[in-house]
C-alpha positions in Angstrom: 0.0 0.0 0.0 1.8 3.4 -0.8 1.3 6.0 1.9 -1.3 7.5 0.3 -2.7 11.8 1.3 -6.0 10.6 3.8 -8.1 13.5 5.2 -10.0 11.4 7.7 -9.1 10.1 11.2 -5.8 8.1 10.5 -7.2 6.0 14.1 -10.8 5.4 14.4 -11.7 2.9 17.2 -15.2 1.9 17.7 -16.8 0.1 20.4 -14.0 -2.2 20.8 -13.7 -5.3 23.2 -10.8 -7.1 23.4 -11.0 -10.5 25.6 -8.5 -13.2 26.3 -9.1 -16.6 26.4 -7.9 -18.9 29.5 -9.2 -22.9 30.2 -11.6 -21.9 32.7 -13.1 -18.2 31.2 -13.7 -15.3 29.4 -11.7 -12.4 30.7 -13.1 -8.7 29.2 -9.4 -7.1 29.0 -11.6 -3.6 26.9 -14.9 -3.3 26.5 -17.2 -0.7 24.5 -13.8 1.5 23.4 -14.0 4.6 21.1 -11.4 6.6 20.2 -10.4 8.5 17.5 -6.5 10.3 16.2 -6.9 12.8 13.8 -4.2 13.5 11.3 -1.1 15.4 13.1 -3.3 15.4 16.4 -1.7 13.5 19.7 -4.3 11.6 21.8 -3.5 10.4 25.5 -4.1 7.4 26.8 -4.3 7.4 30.8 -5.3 5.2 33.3 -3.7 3.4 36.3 -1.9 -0.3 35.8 -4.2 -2.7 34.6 -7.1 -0.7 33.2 -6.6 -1.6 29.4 -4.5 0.6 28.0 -1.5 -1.3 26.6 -4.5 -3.8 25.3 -5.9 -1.2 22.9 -2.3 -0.7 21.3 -1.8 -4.3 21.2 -5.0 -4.0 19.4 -4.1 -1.6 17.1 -0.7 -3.7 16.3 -3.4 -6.7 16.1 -0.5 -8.3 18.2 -2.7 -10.2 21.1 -0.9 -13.3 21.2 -2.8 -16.8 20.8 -5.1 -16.0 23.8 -5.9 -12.5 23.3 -9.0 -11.7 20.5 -11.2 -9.0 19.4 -14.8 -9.6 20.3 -16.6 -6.5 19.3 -16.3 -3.3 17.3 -13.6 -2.1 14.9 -10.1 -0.3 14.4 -9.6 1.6 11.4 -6.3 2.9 9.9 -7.2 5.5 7.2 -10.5 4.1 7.0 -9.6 0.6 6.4 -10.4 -2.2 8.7 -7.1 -3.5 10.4 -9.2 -6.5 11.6 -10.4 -7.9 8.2 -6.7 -7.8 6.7 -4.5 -10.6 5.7 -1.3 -11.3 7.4 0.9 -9.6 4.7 -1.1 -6.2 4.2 -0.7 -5.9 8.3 3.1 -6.7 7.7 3.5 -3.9 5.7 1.4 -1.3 7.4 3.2 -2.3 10.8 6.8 -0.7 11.0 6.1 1.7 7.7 2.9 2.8 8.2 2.3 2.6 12.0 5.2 2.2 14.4 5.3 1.2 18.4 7.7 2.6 20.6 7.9 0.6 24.0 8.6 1.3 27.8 12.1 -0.7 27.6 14.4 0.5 24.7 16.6 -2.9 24.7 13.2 -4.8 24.2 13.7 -3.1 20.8 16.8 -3.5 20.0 19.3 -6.0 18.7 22.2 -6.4 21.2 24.2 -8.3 18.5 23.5 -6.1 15.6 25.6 -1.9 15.1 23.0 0.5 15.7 23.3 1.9 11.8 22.2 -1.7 10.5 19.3 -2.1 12.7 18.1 1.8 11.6 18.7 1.1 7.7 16.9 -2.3 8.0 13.2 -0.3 7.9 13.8 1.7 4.7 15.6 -1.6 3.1 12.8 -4.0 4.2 9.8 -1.5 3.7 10.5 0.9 0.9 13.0 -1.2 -0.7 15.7 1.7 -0.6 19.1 1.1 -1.5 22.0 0.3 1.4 23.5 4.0 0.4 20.2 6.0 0.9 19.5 4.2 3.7 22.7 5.2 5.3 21.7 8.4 4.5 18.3 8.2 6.1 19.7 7.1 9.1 22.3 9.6 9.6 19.4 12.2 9.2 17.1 10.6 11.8 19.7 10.2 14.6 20.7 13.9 14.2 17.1 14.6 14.4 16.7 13.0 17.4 19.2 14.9 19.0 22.3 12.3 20.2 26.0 13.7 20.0 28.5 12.2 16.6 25.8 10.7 14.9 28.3 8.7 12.8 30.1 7.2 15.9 26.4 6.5 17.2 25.5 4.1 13.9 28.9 2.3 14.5 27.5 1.7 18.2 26.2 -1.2 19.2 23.3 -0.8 21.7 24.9 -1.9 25.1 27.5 1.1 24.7 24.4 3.7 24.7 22.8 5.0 28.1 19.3 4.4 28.7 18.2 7.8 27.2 20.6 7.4 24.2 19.2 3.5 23.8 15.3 5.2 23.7 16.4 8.0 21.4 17.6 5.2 18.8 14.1 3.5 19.4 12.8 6.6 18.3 14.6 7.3 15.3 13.8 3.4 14.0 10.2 4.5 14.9 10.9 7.6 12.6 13.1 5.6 10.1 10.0 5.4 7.5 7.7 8.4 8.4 5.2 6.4 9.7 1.3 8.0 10.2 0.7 6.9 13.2 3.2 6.2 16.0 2.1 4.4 19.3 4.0 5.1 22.5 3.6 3.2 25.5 4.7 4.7 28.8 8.6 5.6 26.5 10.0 7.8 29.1 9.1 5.2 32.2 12.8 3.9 32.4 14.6 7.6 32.5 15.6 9.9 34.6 13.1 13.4 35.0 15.8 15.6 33.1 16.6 12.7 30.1 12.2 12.4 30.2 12.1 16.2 29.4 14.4 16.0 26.8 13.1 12.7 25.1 9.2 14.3 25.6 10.6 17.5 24.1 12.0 15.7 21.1 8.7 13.4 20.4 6.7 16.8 20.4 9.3 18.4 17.7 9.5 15.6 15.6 5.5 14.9 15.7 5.5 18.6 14.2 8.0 18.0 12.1 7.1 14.7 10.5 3.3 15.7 10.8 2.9 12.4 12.6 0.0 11.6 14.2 0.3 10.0 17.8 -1.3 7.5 20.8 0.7 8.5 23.7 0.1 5.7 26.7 0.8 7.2 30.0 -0.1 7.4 34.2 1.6 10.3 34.5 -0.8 13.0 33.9 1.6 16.0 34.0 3.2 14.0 31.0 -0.1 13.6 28.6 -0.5 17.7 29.5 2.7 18.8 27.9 2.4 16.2 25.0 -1.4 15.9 23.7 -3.6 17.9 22.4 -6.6 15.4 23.6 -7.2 12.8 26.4 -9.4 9.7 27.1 -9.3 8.5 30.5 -9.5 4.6 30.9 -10.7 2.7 34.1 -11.2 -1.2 34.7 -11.3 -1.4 30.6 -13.8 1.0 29.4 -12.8 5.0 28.4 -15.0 6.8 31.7 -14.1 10.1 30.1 -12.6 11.7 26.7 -12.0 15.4 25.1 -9.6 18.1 24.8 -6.7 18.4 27.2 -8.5 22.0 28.4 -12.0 20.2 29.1 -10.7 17.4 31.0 -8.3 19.2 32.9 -10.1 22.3 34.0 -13.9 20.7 33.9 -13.7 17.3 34.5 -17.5 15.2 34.5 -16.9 11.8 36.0 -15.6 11.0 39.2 -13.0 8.8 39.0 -11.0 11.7 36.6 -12.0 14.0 40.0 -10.6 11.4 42.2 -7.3 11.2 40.2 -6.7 14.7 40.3 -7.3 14.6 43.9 -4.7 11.9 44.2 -1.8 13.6 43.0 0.4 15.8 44.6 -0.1 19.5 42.9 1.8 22.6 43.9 -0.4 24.0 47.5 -1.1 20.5 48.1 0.6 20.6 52.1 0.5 17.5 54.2 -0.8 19.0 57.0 -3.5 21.6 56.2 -4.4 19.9 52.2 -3.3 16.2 52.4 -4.2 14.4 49.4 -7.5 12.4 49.2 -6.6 8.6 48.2 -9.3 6.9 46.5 -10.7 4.3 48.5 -10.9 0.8 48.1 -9.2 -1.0 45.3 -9.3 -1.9 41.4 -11.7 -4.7 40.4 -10.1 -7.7 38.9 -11.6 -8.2 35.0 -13.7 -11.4 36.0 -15.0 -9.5 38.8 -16.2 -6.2 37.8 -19.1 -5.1 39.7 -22.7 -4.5 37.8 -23.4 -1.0 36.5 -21.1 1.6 36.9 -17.4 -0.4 36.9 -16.4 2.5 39.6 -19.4 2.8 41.7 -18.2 0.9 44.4 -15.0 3.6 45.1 -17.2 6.3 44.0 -18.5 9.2 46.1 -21.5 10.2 44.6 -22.5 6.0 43.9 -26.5 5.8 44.2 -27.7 2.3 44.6 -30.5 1.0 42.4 -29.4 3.7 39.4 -25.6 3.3 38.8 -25.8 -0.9 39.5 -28.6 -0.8 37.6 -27.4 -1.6 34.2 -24.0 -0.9 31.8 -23.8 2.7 31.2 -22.9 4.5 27.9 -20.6 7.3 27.2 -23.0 10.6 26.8 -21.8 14.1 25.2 -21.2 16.9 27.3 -23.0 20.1 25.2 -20.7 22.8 24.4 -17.6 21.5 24.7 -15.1 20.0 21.8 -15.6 16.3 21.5 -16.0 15.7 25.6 -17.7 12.9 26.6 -18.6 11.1 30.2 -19.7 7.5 31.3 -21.3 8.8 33.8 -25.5 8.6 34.8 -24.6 11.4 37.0 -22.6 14.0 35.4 -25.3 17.3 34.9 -26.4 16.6 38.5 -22.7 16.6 40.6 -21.4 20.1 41.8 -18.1 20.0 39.9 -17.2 23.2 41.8 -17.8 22.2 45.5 -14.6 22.7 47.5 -13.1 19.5 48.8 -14.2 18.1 51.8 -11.3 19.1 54.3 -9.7 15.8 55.8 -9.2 16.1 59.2 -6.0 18.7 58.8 -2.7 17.4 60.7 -0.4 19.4 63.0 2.5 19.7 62.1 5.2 17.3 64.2 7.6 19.2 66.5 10.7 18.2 65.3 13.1 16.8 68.0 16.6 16.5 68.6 19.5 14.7 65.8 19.5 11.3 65.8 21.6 10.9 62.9 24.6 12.8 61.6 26.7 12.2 58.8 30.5 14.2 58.6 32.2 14.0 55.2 31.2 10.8 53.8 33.1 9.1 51.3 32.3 5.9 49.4 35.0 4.9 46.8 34.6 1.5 44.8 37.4 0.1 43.1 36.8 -1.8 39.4 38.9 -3.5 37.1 39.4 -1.2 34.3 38.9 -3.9 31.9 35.6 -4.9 33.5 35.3 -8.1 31.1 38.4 -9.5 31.7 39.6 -8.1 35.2 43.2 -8.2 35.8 45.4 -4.6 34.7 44.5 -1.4 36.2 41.6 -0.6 38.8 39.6 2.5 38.2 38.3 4.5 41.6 34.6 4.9 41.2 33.6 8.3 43.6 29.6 7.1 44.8 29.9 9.4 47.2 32.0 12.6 48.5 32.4 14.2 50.9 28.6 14.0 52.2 28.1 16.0 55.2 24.2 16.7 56.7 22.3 15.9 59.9 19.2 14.6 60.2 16.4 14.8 63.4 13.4 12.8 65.2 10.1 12.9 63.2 11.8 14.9 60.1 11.4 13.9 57.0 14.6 14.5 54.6 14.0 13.9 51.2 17.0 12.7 49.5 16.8 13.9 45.4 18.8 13.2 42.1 19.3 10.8 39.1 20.1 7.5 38.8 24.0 7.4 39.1 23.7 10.6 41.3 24.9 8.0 44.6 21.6 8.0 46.8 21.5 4.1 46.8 25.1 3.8 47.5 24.3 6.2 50.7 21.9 4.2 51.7 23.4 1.0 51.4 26.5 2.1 53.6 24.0 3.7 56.1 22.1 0.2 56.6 25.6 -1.6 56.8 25.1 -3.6 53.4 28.5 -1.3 52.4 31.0 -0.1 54.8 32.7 3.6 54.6 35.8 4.7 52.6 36.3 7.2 54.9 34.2 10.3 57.2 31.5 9.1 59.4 28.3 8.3 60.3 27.2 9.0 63.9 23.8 6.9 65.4 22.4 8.1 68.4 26.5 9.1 69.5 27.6 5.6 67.9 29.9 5.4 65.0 28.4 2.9 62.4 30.1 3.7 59.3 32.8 0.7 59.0 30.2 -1.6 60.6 28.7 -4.1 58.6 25.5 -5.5 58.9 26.3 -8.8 60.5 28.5 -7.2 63.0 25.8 -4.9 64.1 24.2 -5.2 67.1 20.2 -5.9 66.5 18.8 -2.6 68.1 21.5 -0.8 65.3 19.5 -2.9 62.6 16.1 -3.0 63.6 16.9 1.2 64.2 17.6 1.4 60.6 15.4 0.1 58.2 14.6 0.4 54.6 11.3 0.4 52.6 13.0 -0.6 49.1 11.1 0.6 45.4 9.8 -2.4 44.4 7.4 -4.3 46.6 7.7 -7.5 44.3 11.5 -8.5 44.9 11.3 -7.9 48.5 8.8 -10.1 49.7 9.4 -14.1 49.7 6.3 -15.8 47.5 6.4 -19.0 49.3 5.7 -17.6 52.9 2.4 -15.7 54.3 2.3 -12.5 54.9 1.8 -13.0 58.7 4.9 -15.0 59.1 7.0 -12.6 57.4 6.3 -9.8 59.6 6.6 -12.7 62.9 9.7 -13.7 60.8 11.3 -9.8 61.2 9.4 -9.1 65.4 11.9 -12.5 65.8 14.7 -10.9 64.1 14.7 -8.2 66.3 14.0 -10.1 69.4 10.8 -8.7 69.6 8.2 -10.4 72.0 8.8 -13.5 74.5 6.6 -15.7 73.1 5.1 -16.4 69.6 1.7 -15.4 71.2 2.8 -12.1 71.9 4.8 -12.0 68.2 1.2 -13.0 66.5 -0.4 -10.1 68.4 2.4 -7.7 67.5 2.0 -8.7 63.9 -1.7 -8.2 63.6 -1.1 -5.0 65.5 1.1 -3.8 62.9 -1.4 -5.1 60.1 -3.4 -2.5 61.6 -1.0 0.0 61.4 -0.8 0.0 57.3 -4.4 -0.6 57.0 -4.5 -3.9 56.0 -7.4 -6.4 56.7 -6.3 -8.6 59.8 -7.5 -11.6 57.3 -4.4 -10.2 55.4 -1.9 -12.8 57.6 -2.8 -15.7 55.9 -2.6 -14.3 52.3 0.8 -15.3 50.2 2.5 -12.5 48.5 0.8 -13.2 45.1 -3.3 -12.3 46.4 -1.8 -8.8 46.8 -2.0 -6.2 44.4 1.5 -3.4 44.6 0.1 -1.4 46.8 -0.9 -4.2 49.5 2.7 -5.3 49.1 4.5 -2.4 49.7 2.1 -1.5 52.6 3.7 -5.3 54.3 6.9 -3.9 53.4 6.2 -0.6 55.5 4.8 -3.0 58.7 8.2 -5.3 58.8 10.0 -2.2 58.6 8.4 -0.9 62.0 8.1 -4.2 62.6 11.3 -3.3 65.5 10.1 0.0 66.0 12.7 1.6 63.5 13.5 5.2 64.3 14.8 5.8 61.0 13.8 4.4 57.5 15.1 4.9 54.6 12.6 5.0 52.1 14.2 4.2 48.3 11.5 5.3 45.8 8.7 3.6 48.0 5.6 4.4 45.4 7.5 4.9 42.3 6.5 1.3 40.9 2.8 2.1 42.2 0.0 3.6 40.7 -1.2 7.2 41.5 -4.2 6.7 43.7 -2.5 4.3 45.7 0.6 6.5 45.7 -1.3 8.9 48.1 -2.3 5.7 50.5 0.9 4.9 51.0 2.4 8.5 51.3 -0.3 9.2 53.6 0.4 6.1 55.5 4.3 6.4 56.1 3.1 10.5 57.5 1.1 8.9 59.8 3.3 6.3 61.6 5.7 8.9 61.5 3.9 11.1 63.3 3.0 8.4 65.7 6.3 7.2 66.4 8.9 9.9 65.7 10.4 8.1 62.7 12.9 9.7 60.7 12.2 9.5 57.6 14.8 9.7 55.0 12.5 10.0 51.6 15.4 9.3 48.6 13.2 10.2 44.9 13.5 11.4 41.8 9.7 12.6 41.9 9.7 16.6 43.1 6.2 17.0 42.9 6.0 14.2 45.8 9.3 15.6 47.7 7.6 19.2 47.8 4.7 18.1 49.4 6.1 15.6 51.9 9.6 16.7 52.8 10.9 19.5 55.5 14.1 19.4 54.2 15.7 18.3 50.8 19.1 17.2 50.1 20.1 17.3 46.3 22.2 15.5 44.8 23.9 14.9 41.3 27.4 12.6 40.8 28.5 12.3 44.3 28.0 15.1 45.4 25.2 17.1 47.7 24.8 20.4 45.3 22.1 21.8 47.4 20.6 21.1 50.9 17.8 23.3 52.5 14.3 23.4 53.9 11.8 22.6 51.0 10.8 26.2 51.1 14.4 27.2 50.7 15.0 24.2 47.7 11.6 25.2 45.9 12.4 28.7 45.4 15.4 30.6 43.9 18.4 31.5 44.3 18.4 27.6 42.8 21.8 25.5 42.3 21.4 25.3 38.3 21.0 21.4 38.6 17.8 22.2 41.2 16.6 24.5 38.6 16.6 22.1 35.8 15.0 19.2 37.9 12.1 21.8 38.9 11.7 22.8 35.1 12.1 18.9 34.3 9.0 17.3 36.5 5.9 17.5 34.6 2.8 19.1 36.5 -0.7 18.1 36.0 -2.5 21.9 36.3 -3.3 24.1 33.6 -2.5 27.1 36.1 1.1 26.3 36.2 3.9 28.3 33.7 6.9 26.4 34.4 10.7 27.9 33.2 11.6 26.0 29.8 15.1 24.3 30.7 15.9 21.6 28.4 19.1 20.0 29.7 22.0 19.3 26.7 23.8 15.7 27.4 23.8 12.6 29.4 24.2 12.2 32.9 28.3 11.5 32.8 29.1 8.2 34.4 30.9 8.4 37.7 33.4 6.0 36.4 34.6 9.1 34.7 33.5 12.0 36.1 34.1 15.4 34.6 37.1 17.7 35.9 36.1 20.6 38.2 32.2 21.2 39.1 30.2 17.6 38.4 27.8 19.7 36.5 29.7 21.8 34.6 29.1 19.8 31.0 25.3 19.9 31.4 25.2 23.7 33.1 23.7 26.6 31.4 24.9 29.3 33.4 28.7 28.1 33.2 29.5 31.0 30.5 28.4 33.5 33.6 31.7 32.1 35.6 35.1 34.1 34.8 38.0 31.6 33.8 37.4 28.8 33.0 36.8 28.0 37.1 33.8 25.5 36.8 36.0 23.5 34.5 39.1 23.3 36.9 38.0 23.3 41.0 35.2 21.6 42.7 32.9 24.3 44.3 32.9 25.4 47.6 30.0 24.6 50.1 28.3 28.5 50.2 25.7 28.8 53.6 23.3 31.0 51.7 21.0 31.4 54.5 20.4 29.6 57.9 20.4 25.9 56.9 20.7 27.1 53.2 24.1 25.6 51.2 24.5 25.7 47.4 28.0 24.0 45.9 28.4 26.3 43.1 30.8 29.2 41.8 28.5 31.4 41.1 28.6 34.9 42.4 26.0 36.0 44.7 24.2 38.7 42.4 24.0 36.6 39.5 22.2 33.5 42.1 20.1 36.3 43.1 19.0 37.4 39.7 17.5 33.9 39.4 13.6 33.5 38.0 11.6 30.8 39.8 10.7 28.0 37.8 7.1 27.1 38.5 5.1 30.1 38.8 1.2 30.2 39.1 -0.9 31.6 36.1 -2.3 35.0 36.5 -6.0 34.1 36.0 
């Protein structure tokens, strides 16, 4: 089929449902789906994990394995059914004509096969171009998308790329023949905030230049704002709400879009006085949906007898562009009421330091030739010099990228590494060059960690009960197993989970039940610090705000310190006091969050601010488009660590960012900044995320 000039939708999906197959039933993955791309348009696709949203582009690919089928309704590409082709028209409208970009570059990629050979094979196999135009091709796409010595790059093979460079390639084979229609599912997932901005800055650019028409997947809300022009929001496989990116946002009409934006942590949301409202209850497995309204059972405005009556159908909302609800509801709710104030929180009076660290330094040493070992070592610098204090019932976020030495920290602060040299001062105890098995157990059960991903940490063949009793006997907690079992379901109740919960194995839990077990054996010895490594990163939004809420209140409870180590700002700003930032090693920046959020900025703080999408229309963010890769701290630049990425280095006399590390400056109480900027030119700084004049 040549790529013909079509003036209709290039996607129409109508009344879809998509069901797979197992021995013993039916499962409905979509049901009732409409959707529609226009040409050059970008259409979001957001819902939490689970809700059907990589089974419409699987759909679209008609790639739904053996067990996966279509069952109702149609997709059209340019007007043509995709269902009712043969195997060789869909192999060459896949690749040529519509293209898929996924959440894990390498899934994509050939690690045997040079990056240039992998590119030119599209044009070669679809267009039948010759190996010298092809070459060509690909040259121009991978300077389109942006990556440094684009000839060096095609003589690459994919395991010498970063993780950004690696999804930039993906993105140029996506490109390679101009396709009409190019799906992307969750593509910046795997990447650090300042790599995502780039990578989301690039797709926009080239969607404009290539007039390309796109489906962008997503749970990150912020994300589909600055990308799409329209949205349709999915939930337990149906779309509950779809229209412009201006409707939705700023006049939502069904309650589980409400409930979302509720959920997420928005600039003025506070902890204490506007805590975020979690949506109760939990998702409904496929074979269990409940009758009527798939939501009404977490919904606040649920009637009985009219929304479990029977399915209900998408209506139009009159005078807006295209904005429709699945909702019997929607002309009668008060969009506008205010929010029902939860119970505000006071604020925890912060005690004394129960945890110093003085000049940290963690050095690793690695065979220079890492595949063979043997010749030189190189000195990998995780950490330097880290110096900062941290006190009862604070909460000290700990921010950067990965690479940036937050995990290394932690490790050495639990004992799984020991110090290369400073210290690290418990309570008066020095516990840096004690490992964990030589530590005594009130050090360990003292300091525990809640780690990102509930799934590894838990062991499947043991209930959740006697994991907890497993850690209370750890810690020589208890005198008897009666006592343990009583401790345990005490601290079931503590995370909010069902007592009934004890005798459950690992796999009847969804994430967010997981991690919530993880929080309880981490308390399990009354911990008064825990290190929390990107506890709801791997979770979905409404049960983020659960499990925020959740660690807030045992800390206020039990004067935990909380050290809080993300990437996510939006999350730090709203549950932090103080923020440490970090970037190669080094701490750059380390204040109160008020001092953090708002200039005079360390230019790395800056850019992350800038980076971090936000899901408000309200918000005018600071365009700061970071040049580069994170540098590896194998080989770490001379002089400042951010010098090769900064874009105020030009505003520094002599070459001085490129030859000394910076000082530590104290730019007001408990305010330090590493950087050799001059004090007038920190203080001509904008801020970054300013509220819209209305």
């Amino acid at each position: 089929m040549t790529k013909t000039e079509y003036d209709g939708p290039i996607l129409e999906i109508d009344q879809l449902s998509i069901s797979f197959f197992t021995r013993l039933r039916e499962i409905p993955a979509v049901m009732d789906f409409s959707v529609a791309v226009q040409p050059g348009e970008a259409v979001g696709l957001v819902g939490e994990s689970g809700c059907g949203k990589s089974t419409v582009a699987l759909g679209v690919m008609q790639d739904l394995g053996k067990n996966g089928r279509i069952v109702g309704g149609s997709i059209k590409f340019k007007g043509r059914d995709l269902g009712q082709m043969s195997m060789e028209e869909l192999r060459d409208i896949r690749g040529s004509e519509i293209a898929m970009i996924y959440q894990e570059p390498m899934a994509s990629l050939n690690p045997a096969m040079k990056i240039g050979k992998q590119l030119m094979e599209v044009p070669m196999i679809h267009q039948g171009m010759d190996e010298k135009a092809a070459y060509d091709r690909a040259l121009q796409v991978v300077t389109d998308v942006k990556l440094p010595d684009p000839k060096r790059m095609l003589d690459s093979y994919p395991h010498q790329l970063s993780g950004g460079q690696q999804q930039r390639i993906v993105i140029a084979m996506a490109l390679m023949s101009e396709p009409a229609l190019l799906i992307l599912d969750e593509p910046t997932t795997a990447l650090d905030v300042t790599v995502e901005a780039a990578v989301v800055e690039l797709v926009k650019e080239l969607g404009k230049k290539y007039g390309t028409s796109m489906l962008f997947i997503s749970h990150n809300l912020g994300l589909v704002l600055e990308t799409c022009d329209r949205l349709c929001v999915m939930y337990s496989g149906e779309a509950v709400e779809t229209g412009s990116i201006a409707d939705v946002f700023d006049k939502m009409q069904h309650p589980y879009t409400q409930a979302l934006f509720r959920s997420i942590p928005l600039p003025g949301a506070d902890k204490n006085t506007h805590p975020l409202k979690a949506i109760p209850g939990n998702f409904p497995l496929p074979h269990e949906r409940p009758q009527g309204c798939n939501f009404g059972p977490r919904c606040d405005y649920f009637e009985a007898g009219r929304c479990d009556a029977d399915a209900i159908q998408m209506e139009p909302i009159e005078g807006d562009d295209r904005h429709w609800s699945r909702c019997l509801k929607f002309r009668e709710i008060d969009w506008d009421a205010p929010i029902d104030v939860i119970d505000q929180k006071a604020k925890a009076e912060i005690g004394d330091v129960v945890l110093k660290m003085d000049n940290l330094k963690k050095y690793y040493e690695v065979a220079a030739n890492a595949l063979f070992g043997g010749g030189n070592t190189k000195v990998v610098k995780a950490n330097e010099t880290l110096s900062f204090e941290a006190r009862e019932s604070e909460t000290l976020a700990i921010v950067g990228e990965s690479g940036c030495g937050k995990s290394t920290f932690a490790k050495v602060l639990m004992g799984l590494e020991t110090a290369t040299d400073g210290q690290i001062i418990l309570d008066n105890r020095n516990i840096e060059s004690t490992a964990i098995e030589s530590r005594d157990t009130e050090t360990v059960s003292d300091i525990q960690m809640v780690f990102q991903n509930p799934f590894d940490t838990l062991n499947p063949s043991m209930t959740v009960g006697r994991q907890i009793i497993r850690a209370l006997e750890i810690f020589g907690v208890g005198a008897s197993e009666a006592e343990r079992k009583e401790r345990m379901l005490k601290l079931l109740d503590l995370v909010k989970l069902p007592r009934a919960f004890a005798d459950r194995m690992p796999r009847q839990l969804s994430g967010g039940q997981k991690q919530r077990v993880g929080i309880a054996r981490a308390f399990a010895g009354d911990a008064r610090i825990v290190v929390a490594d990107e506890p709801v990163s791997a979770l979905d939004v409404s049960v983020q705000a659960a499990v925020t809420d959740l660690l807030m209140e045992i800390q206020r409870e039990h004067k935990t310190t909380l050290l809080f180590i993300s990437h996510d700002l939006s999350i730090v700003r709203y549950l932090s006091d103080r923020v440490m930032v970090m970037y190669l090693g080094h701490v750059v920046e380390l204040g109160s969050t008020e001092q953090v959020f708002a200039p005079p900025y360390h230019p790395y703080t800056e850019a992350l601010l800038s980076a971090v999408p936000i899901a408000d229309t309200s918000i005018e963010k600071q365009h700061i488009v970071l040049e580069g890769d994170i540098p590896s701290a194998m080989n770490p630049p001379p002089g400042c660590p951010f010098q090769t990425r900064c874009r105020w280095k030009s505003e520094v006399p002599g070459g001085l960012c490129e030859k000394e590390v910076p000082p530590v400056r104290q730019m007001e109480a408990g305010h330090q900044v590493k950087c050799h900027l001059a004090d007038d030119i920190l203080a001509r700084m904008e801020p970054v995320i300013k509220v819209a004049a209305e």
